[in-house]
C-alpha positions in Angstrom: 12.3 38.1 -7.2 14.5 39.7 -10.6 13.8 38.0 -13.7 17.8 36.3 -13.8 16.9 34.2 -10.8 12.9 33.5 -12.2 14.6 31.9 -15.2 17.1 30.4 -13.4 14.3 28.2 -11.2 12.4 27.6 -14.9 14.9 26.3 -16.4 16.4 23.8 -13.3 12.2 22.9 -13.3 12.8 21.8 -16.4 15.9 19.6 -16.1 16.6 16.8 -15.0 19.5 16.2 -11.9 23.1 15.6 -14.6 20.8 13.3 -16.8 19.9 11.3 -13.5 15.9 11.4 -12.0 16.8 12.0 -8.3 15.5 8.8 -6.0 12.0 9.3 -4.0 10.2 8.6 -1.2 7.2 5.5 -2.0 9.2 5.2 -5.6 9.8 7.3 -8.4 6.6 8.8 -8.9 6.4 9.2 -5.1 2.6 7.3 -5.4 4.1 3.6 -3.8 4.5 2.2 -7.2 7.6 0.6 -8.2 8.1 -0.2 -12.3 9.0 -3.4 -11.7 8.1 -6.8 -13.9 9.0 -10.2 -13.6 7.8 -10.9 -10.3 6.9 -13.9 -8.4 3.0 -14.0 -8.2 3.3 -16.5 -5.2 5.5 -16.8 -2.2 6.7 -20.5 -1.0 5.5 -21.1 1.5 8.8 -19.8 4.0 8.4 -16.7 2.1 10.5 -15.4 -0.4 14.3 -16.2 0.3 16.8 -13.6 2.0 19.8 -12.8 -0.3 21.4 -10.5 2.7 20.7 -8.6 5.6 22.4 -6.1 7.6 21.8 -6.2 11.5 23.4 -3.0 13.0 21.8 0.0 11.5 21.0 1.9 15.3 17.7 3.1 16.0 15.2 4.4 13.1 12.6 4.1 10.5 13.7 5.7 7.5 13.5 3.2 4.1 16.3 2.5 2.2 16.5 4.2 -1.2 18.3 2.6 -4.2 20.5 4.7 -7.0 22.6 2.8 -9.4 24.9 0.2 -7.8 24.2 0.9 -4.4 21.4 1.4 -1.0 21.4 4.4 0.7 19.9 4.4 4.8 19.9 6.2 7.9 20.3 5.2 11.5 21.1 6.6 15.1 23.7 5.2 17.2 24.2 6.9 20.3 22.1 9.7 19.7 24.5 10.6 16.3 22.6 10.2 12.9 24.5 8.2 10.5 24.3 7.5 6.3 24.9 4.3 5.7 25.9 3.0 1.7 25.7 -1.0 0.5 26.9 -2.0 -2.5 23.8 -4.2 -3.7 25.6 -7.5 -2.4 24.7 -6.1 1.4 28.8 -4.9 1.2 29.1 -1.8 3.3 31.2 1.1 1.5 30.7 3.4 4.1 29.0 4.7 7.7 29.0 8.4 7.8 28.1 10.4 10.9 26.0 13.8 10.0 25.2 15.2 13.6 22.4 14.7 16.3 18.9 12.8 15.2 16.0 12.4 17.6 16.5 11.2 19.9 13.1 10.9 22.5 9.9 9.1 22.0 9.8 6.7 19.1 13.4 8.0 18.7 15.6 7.6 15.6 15.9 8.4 12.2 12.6 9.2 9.6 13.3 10.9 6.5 14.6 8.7 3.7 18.1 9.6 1.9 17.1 11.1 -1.7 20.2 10.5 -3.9 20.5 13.3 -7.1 23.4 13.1 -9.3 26.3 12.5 -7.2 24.6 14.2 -3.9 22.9 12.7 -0.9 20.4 14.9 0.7 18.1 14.0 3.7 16.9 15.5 6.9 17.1 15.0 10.5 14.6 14.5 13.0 15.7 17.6 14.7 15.5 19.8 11.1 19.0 19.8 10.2 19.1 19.4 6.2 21.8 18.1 5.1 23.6 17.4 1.7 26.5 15.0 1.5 28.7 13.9 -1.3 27.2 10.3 -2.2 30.9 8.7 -3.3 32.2 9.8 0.5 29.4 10.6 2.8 31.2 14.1 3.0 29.0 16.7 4.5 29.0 19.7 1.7 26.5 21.8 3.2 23.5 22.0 5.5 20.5 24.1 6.9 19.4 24.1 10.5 15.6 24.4 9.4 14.6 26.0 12.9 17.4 28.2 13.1 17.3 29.7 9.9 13.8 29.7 8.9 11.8 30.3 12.3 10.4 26.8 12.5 10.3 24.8 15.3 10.6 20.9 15.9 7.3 18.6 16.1 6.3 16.8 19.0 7.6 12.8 17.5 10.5 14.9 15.0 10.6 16.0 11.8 9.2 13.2 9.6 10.0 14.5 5.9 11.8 13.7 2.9 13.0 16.4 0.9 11.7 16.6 -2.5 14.1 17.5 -5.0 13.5 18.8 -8.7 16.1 19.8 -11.1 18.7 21.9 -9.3 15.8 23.2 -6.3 15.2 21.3 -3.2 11.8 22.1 -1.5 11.9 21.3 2.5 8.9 22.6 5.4 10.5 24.2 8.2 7.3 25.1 9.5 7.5 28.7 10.1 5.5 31.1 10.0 7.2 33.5 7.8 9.5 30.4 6.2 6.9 27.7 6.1 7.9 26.1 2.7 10.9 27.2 1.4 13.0 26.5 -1.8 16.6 26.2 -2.1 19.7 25.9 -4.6 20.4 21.7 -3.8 24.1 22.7 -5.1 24.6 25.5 -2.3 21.4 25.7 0.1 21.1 29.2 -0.5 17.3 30.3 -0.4 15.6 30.4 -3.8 11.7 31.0 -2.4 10.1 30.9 1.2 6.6 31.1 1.3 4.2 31.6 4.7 2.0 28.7 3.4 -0.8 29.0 6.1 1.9 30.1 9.1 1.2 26.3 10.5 3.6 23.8 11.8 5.0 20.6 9.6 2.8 17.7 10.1 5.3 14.6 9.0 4.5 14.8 5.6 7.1 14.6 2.8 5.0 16.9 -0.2 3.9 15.5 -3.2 5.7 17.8 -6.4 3.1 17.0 -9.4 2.3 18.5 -13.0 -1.3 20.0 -13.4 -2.4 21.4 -17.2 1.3 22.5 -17.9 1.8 23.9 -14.0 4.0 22.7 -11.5 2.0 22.8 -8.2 3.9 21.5 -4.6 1.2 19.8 -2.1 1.8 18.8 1.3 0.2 18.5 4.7 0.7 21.0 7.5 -0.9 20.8 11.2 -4.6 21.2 10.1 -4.4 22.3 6.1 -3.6 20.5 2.9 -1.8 23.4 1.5 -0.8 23.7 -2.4 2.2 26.1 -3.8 3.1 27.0 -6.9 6.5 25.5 -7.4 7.9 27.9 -9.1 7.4 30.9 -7.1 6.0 29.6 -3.4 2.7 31.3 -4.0 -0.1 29.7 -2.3 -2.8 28.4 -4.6 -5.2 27.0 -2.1 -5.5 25.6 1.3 -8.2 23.1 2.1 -8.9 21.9 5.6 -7.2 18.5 7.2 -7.2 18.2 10.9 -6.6 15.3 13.5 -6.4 14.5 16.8 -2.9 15.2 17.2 -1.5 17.0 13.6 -0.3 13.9 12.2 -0.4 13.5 8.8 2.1 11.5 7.2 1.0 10.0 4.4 2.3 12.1 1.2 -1.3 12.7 -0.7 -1.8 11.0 -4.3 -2.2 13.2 -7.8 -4.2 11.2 -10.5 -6.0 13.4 -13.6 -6.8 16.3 -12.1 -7.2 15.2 -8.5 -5.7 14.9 -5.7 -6.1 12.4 -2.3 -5.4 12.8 1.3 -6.1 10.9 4.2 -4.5 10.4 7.1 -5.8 8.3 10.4 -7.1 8.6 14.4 -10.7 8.1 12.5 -9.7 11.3 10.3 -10.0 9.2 6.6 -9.9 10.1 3.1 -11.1 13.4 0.7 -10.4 13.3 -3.1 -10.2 16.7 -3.7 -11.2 18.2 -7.5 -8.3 20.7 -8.9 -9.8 23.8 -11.4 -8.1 24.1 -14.8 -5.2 26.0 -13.5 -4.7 24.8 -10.3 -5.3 27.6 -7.8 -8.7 25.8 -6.5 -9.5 22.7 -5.2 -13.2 21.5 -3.8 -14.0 18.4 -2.5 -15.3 15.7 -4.4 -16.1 12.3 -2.2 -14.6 12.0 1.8 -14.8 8.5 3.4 -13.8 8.7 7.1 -13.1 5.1 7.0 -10.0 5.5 5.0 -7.8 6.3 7.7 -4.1 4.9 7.7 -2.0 6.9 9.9 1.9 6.1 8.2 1.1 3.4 6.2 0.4 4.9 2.9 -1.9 4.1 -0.1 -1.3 2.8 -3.8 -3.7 3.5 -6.4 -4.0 0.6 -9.0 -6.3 0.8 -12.5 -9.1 3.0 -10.3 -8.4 1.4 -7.4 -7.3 2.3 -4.1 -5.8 0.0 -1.7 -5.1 0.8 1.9 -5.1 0.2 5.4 -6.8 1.7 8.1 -6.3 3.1 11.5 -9.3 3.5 14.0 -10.9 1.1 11.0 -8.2 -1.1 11.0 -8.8 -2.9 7.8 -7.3 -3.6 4.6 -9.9 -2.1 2.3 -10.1 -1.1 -1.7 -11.9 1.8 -2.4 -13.2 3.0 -6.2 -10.9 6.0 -7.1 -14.0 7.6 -8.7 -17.0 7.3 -6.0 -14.8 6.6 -2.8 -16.7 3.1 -1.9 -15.4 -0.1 -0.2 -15.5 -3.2 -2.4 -14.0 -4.9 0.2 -12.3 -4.7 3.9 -10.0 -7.4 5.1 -8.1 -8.5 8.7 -5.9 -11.2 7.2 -3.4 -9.2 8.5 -2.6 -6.8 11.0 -2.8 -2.7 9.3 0.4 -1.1 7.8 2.2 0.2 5.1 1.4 -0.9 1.1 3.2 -0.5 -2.0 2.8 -2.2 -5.6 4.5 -3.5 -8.1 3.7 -5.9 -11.4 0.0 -6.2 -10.8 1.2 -7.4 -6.8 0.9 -4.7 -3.3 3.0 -5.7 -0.6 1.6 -5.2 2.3 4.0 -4.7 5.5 1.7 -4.9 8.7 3.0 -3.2 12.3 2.7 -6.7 13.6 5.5 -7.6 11.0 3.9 -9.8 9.1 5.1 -9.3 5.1 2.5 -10.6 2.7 1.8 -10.6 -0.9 -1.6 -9.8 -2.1 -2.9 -9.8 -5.6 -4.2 -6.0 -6.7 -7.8 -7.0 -7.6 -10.7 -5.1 -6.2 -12.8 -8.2 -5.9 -10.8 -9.2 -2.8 -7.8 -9.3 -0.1 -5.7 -12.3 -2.0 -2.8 -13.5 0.1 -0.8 -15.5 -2.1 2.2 -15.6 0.0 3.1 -14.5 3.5 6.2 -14.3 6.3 7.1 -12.5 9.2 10.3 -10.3 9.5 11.6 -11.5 12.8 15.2 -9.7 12.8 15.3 -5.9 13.9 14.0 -4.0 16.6 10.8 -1.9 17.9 8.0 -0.9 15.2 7.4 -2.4 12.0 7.4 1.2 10.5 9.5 1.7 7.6 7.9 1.3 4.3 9.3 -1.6 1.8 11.5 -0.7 -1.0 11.4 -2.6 -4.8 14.3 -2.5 -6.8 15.6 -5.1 -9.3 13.9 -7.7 -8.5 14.9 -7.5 -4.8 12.3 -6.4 -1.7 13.9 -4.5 0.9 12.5 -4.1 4.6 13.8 -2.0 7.2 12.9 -3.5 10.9 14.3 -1.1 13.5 18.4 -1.7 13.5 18.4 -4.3 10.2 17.7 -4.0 6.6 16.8 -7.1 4.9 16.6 -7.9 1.2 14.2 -10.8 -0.3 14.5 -11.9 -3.6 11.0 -11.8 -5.5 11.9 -12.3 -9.2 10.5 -15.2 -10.6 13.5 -17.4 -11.5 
């Protein structure tokens, strides 16, 4: 790599997307927490009311994402992939076709949009990456992932949102020469490829963090929690993650010099220690019980808070020893996120509750079930302005929970 295009990727590390933080996957931070206040600490008890819903979204279970004035979601109809944009009144401005999405078992669209600047980027369960102009749902460019890069598709789809910093997009086409690669978000071109540890991708969208001044990418491949430098693509470390069947779709979570991943099928949880600069990592606790398979964690004043799997309860675990203070079946296991000292809690049963963050106990101080939509109860929930938003198969919902 010449020294022109090394200080070309420092510098686009270092800015921002035109003055604009690009949208994430699980939030800004990309940890489930949304910067929210004002919130209702209890539900009536219908639940929360709907302000608008929108009931023809096709087959999928990406989440919506939220940038300025409008919502940005996928969905399949007739085997096509579409990007769909609301203004924030549930108008729609437009339904934009982008090519073939997945389209056998649990078929349908995964990866959620990530808006940057005036650019939509998101990839398709087949591995088609795609970047579209966010006013007109234009396609500008895109990368066949398996094509390009000598990957080759998963056995449920590519389950990954892109993760996007400055002007560099980082994407896992699972390769083994192009395993994580790096590219120019203005033109696709290839910026770094690294071999990673030559594995498949594991339905993980990677976690980009800063560690003592370094920029390290993490993510989950078929049987390794792998670490890059984001910079170059040099692998730092690998540790050990395997499964049943190579599914590990929670993105893992980054807090003072440590790092979690779990993922389910009995599996669970390791919080994994990070040296000085980075290029180690040894294990510090591992509880087994831990074990949500898509669901996600939030971690809250030293708290984690998460469902399980195999151990199918809600459970809060002490960031800093890995114990249980409590476990819970007040509802059925699913996805979490958090906002204003509240997680919301969307079970696969489709029950919505909200539970009070305290490590003393599962708090359900307001609960309904989404009955509109399709299939599995998948998608993660979405917090923005005041406003919840649920994705059930073909609808997207959006509950008010500001307190008036």
């Amino acid at each position: 790599m010449n020294r022109i295009v090394q200080l070309m990727i420092g510098i686009s590390l270092m800015t921002g997307v035109n003055g604009q933080d690009p949208t994430g996957w699980r939030g800004p931070l990309r940890n489930g927490t949304y910067p929210e206040s004002g919130l209702m600490k209890e539900w009536p008890s219908e639940g929360p009311e709907i302000s608008w819903t929108y009931q023809d979204l096709g087959q999928g279970h990406s989440s919506a994402a939220v940038s300025g004035e409008f919502l940005y979601i996928t969905g399949m109809l007739d085997r096509t992939g579409y990007l769909f944009k609301f203004d924030l009144m549930g108008g729609l401005v437009y339904k934009k076709p982008y090519g073939p999405e997945f389209a056998e078992s649990y078929y349908g669209t995964r990866g959620t949009p990530v808006i940057a600047g005036d650019r939509v980027y998101l990839l398709s369960g087949t591995g088609n990456l795609v970047c579209l102009s966010a006013a007109s749902g234009e396609i500008l460019w895109n990368k066949q992932l398996f094509k390009e890069f000598d990957g080759r598709n998963i056995q449920w789809g590519v389950n990954e949102t892109p993760v996007v910093d400055g002007n560099i997009i980082y994407v896992t086409p699972g390769g083994r020469r192009n395993n994580v690669v790096a590219l120019n978000r203005l033109s696709g071109e290839l910026v770094w490829s690294s071999p990673g540890a030559g594995e498949l991708s594991a339905y993980c969208t990677p976690l980009l963090f800063e560690h003592n001044g370094r920029k390290i990418l993490a993510t989950h491949t078929a049987s390794h929690l792998i670490g890059l430098d984001a910079g170059s693509g040099k692998l730092l470390w690998s540790h050990p993650h395997t499964n049943e069947w190579s599914v590990h779709p929670n993105t893992p979570i980054y807090h003072k010099g440590e790092l979690f991943c779990f993922s389910g099928y009995g599996q669970g949880g390791t919080k994994l220690k990070l040296s000085g600069d980075g290029s180690s990592v040894s294990p510090a606790w591992t509880n087994k019980t831990v074990d949500s398979r898509l669901g996600g964690a939030v971690l809250v004043d030293g708290y984690l808070y998460v469902s399980g799997d195999t151990y199918r309860e809600w459970k809060c675990v002490n960031w800093e020893t890995g114990k249980e203070t409590y476990t819970s079946s007040a509802i059925g296991k699913g996805a979490v996120i958090y906002a204003d000292g509240m997680l919301y809690c969307y079970s696969e049963r489709g029950e919505l509750a909200l539970v009070t963050a305290d490590p003393s106990g599962f708090n359900v101080r307001g609960k309904t079930s989404v009955m509109l939509g399709s299939e599995q109860h998948w998608a993660h929930p979405v917090i923005h302005d005041g406003v919840l938003y649920v994705r059930h198969g073909k609808a997207i919902i959006a509950y008010k929970v500001k307190s008036t």
